[in-house]
N, C-alpha and C positions, 0 to 999 in steps of 0.2 A: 311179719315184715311186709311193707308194700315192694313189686317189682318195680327196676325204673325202665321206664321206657323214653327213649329219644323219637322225636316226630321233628321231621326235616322236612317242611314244605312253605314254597315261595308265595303262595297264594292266603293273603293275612286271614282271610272269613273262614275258610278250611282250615287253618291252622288252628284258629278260636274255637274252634266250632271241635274240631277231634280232641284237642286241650281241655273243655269243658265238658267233653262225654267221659276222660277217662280220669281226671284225674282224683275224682270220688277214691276211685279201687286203688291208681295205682301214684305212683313217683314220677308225676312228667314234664320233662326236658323238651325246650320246644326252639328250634332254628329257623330262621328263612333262608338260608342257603346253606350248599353242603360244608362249606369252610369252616361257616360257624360251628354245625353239627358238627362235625370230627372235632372242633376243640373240645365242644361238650361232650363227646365220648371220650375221649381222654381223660379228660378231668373226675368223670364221672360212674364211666361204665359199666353203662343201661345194661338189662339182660333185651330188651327189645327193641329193634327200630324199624321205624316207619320211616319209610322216604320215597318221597313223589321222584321222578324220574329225571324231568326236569328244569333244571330251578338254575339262578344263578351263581357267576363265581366257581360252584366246583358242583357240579352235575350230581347225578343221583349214581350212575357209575362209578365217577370218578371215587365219591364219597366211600361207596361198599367197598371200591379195590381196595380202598387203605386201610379200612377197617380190616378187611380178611387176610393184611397181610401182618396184623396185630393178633387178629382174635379169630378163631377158627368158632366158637361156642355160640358167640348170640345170634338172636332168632333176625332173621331180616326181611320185611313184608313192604315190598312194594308197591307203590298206589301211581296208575299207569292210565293215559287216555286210549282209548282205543287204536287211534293211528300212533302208538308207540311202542306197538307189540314187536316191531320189527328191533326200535332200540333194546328192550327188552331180554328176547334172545342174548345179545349179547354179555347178559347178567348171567345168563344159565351155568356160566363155570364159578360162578362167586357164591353159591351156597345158600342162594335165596329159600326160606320156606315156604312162603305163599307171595301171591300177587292180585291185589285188587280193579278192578276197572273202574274210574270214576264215570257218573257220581259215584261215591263210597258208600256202601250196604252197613250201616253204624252196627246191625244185628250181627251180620257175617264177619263184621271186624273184631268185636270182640269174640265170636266163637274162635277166629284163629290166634288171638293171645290167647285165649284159653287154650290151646291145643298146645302151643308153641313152650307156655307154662309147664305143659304138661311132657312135654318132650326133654324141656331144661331139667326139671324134677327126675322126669327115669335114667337120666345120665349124669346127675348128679353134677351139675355146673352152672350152678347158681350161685355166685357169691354173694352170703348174706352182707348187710351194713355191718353188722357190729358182729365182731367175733371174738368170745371169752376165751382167750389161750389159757388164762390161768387165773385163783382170785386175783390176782391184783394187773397182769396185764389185759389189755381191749386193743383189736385190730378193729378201726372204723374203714372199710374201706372208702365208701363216699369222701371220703377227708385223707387217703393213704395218709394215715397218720397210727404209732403205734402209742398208744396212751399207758401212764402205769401209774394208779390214782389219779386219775383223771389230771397228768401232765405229761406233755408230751416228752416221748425218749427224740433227742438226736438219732437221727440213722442218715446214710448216705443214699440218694436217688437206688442205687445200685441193690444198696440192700433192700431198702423197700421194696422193689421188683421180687428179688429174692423170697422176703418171706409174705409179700401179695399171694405168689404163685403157689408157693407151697400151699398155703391155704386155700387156695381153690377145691385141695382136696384132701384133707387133715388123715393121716393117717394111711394115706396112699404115698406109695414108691414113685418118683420123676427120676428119669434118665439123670445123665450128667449131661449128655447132650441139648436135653427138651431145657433144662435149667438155663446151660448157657445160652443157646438160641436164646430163649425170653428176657436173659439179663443183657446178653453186650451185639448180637444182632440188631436189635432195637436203636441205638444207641452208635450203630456202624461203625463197630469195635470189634476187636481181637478178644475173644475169652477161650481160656482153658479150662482143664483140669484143676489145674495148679492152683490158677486165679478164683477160683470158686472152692477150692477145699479153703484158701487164706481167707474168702469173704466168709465163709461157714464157720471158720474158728473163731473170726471176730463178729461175730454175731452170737454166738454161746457164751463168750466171756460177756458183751457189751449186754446182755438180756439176761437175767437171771429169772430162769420161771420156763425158759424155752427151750425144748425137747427137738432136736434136729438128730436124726438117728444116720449116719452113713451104711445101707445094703453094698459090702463091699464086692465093688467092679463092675456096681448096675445103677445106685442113685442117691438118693438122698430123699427123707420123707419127713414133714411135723408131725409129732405124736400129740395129739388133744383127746381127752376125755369129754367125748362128746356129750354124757350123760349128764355132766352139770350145768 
C-alpha cells in the first residue's frame, strides 16, 4: 500500500515542489489553506501531515487543534520560518512529531516520514485502503465505504464510524467508552451503552460475514483472519 500523506501549504511553488518529491512513494493530498486541509482529512485520513504554520482561512494551529481533537494517531510535521519558532511552541501540546525550518531540507524530510512510518508501524495504527473482513466483504477506507462483491452495503454514518474504528485494530479489545467517544462525541451527541449494544446487534444482523465479539464489562473487538 502507499501511505497518504496531506501537505497544507499556502505558498503554490512549495506546494508543487513537495507534491512532486513525494508523490512517486506515496498518496498525496495537497491544500492551500488549513480549511481545505481538514476537509481533506476527513474525507480521507492521511497517516501524515505536513503543514506550514501559517497560511490562510484556518492557520496551521488552528488546523492540528482539530485534527487532534479527531485523531490522537497521525504523524504531524511542521514546516515553520525561523521567526515562527515563538508561534510554534504553542503547538508543543498537539502532539507534533517533527518540525522543519524553511527552506525545507527535501533529504531530512523524507528521513522523518521515514521515521514517522516507522513509529505508525511499531504501534500498529495504520489504517490500510482496503481491508478483507471476509471473502466476500472489502472495508475501503479511502471511500468509508463497506463493499460485498464489489457493491456497496447501505450502513448509517453512525455505523461506519463504528466498524472504521474497530478496524483500526482487528482483533483487539476497545472500551465501551473509547467506542462511544469516537461514534457520538464527534457528532455532539449523547451515546450510551445501550445505544451501541442496539447499533452492534444491527450491524451483525445487517453484515453477514462480520465477527463483532462483546468482552463482557470491558468492550467490544472485530475478529479478522489476518492470514488471508
Amino acid at each position: 500500500m502507499k501511505y497518504r500523506i496531506l501537505i497544507a501549504e499556502d505558498e503554490l511553488i512549495s506546494l508543487e515542489m513537495l507534491s512532486e518529491i513525494l508523490k512517486e512513494d506515496y498518496n498525496v493530498l495537497t491544500a492551500e489553506n488549513g480549511k481545505k486541509a481538514f476537509e481533506l482529512y476527513k474525507k480521507f485520513n492521511p497517516h501524515i501531515i505536513i503543514s506550514d504554520l501559517n497560511m490562510p482561512i484556518m492557520n496551521g494551529i488552528e488546523l492540528i487543534k482539530k485534527i487532534r481533537q479527531l485523531d490522537q494517531n497521525s504523524k504531524i510535521i511542521i514546516t515553520t520560518c525561523k521567526d515562527d519558532i515563538e508561534t510554534l511552541l504553542q503547538a508543543t501540546e498537539l502532539k507534533l512529531f517533527k518540525y522543519l525550518v524553511k527552506p525545507i531540507d527535501f533529504t531530512a524530510l523524507k528521513n522523518i516520514i521515514e521515521e514517522s512510518i516507522e513509529e505508525l508501524n511499531r504501534f500498529h495504527t495504520v489504517e490500510l485502503d482496503i481491508i478483507n473482513i471476509s471473502p466476500t466483504l472489502i472495508w475501503k477506507t479511502s471511500e468509508f465505504e463497506l463493499f460485498s462483491n464489489n457493491k456497496i452495503i447501505k450502513m448509517t454514518p453512525k455505523e461506519k464510524r463504528v466498524l472504521n474504528f474497530l478496524l483500526k485494530k482487528p482483533n483487539q479489545v476497545f472500551t465501551y467508552n473509547e467506542i462511544i467517544y469516537e461514534v457520538w462525541e464527534k457528532n455532539n451527541e449523547a451515546g450510551d451503552r445501550k445505544s451501541l449494544k442496539t447499533m452492534i446487534t444491527g450491524l451483525r444482523k445487517k453484515l453477514e460475514g462480520i465477527e463483532i465479539n462483546n468482552v463482557y464489562g470491558y468492550g467490544y473487538k472485530i475478529v479478522i483472519d489476518l492470514n488471508n
